[in-house]
C-alpha positions in Angstrom: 16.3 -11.5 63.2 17.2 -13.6 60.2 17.9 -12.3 56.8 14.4 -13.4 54.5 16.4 -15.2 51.5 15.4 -14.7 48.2 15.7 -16.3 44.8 17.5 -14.8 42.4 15.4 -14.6 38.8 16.7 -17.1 36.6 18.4 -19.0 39.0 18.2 -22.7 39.7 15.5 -22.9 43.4 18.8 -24.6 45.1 20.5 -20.8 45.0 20.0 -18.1 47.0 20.8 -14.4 47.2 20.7 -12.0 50.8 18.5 -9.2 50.0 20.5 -6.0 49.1 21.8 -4.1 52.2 21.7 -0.2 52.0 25.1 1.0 51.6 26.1 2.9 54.5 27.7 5.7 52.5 23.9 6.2 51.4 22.8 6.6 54.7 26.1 9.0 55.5 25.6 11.1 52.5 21.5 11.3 52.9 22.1 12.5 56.9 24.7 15.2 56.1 22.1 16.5 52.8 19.9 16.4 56.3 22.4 18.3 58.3 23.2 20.9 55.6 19.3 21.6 54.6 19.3 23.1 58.7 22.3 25.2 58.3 21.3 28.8 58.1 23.5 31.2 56.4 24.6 32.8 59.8 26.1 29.4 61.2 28.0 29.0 58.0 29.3 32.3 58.3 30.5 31.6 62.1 31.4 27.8 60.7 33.3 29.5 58.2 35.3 32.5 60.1 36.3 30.2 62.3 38.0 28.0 59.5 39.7 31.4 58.5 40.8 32.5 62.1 42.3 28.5 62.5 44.3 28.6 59.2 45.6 32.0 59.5 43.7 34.4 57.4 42.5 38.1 57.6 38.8 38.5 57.1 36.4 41.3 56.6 32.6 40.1 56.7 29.6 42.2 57.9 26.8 40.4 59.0 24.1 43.1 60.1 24.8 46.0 57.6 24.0 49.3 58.3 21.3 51.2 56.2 24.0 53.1 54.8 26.4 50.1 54.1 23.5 47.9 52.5 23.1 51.1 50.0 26.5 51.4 49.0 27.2 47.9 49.2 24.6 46.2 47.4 25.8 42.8 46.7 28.7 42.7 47.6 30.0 39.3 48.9 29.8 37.9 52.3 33.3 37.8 53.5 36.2 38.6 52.4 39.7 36.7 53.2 43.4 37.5 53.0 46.8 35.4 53.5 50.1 36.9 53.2 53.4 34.4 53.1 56.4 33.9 50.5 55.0 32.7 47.2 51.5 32.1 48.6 49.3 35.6 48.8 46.0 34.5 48.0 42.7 36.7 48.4 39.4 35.6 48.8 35.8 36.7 47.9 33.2 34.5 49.2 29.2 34.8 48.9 27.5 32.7 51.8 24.4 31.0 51.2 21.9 28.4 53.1 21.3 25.2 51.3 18.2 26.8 49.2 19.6 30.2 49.5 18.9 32.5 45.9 21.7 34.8 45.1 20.1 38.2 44.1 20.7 40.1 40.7 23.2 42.0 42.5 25.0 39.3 44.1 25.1 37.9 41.0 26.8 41.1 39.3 29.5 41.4 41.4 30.3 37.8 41.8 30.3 38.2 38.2 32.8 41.3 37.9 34.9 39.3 40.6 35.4 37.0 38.2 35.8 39.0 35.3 38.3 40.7 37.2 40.3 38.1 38.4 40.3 36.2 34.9 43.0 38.9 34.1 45.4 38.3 36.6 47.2 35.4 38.3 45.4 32.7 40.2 46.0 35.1 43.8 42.4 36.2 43.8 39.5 33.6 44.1 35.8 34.2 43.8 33.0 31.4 45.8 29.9 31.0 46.3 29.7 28.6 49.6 27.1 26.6 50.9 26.8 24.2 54.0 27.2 21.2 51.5 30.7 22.5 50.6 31.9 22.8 53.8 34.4 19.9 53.1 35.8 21.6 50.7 36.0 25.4 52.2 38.3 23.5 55.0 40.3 22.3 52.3 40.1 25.9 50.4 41.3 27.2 53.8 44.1 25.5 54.8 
């Protein structure tokens, strides 16, 4: 199939242009938005543990709460990771979310006191709120 040619406004008839090409990192970028809109927050959360488990970290993360849990716990994030080594401790709070996932109020609040919290000491304790989209960059948060 040939390329229909085109002239290019304001250019003598003798000159032609090849119709603009749709930039593959386009395509890429619009069929991972694709892939992350079918994520649902429980294959994140395996997608995610598994990260943790491959780079060596401790995690705490309960996916079907108990009546009693979701009462005391209201909120509170999804998971929760630790790493232990010389001059590297970091801990980890992490609120998991589908693509169009809405944090509630409470998630919110203690996302919020996290933060507050960990404003006041060293750069050990980190607060996220993670979507599909970012899993690039919870790898790289990971490692």
């Amino acid at each position: 199939m040939r390329a229909k040619l085109h002239h290019a406004p304001g250019w003598p008839a003798g000159n032609v242009v090849l119709p603009r090409l749709r930039a593959p990192l386009a395509e890429a970028e619009a069929m991972t938005a694709q892939r992350d809109a079918l994520i649902s927050e429980r294959e994140l959360a395996a997608t995610v543990d598994a990260l943790a488990e491959l780079h060596g970290w401790k995690a705490y993360g309960v996916l079907e709460q108990t009546v009693y849990a979701r009462r005391l716990s209201k909120g509170w994030p999804d998971r929760v990771f630790l790493r232990n080594g010389p001059g590297c401790s970091r801990l980890i709070f992490a609120e998991l979310k589908s693509e169009r996932g809405k944090l509630t109020p409470e998630q919110g609040e203690w996302l919020l006191a996290l933060r507050l919290f960990a404003g006041d000491r060293d750069q050990a304790i980190e607060i996220y709120l993670w979507r599909p989209s970012d899993l690039d960059r919870i790898e790289e948060i990971l490692r």
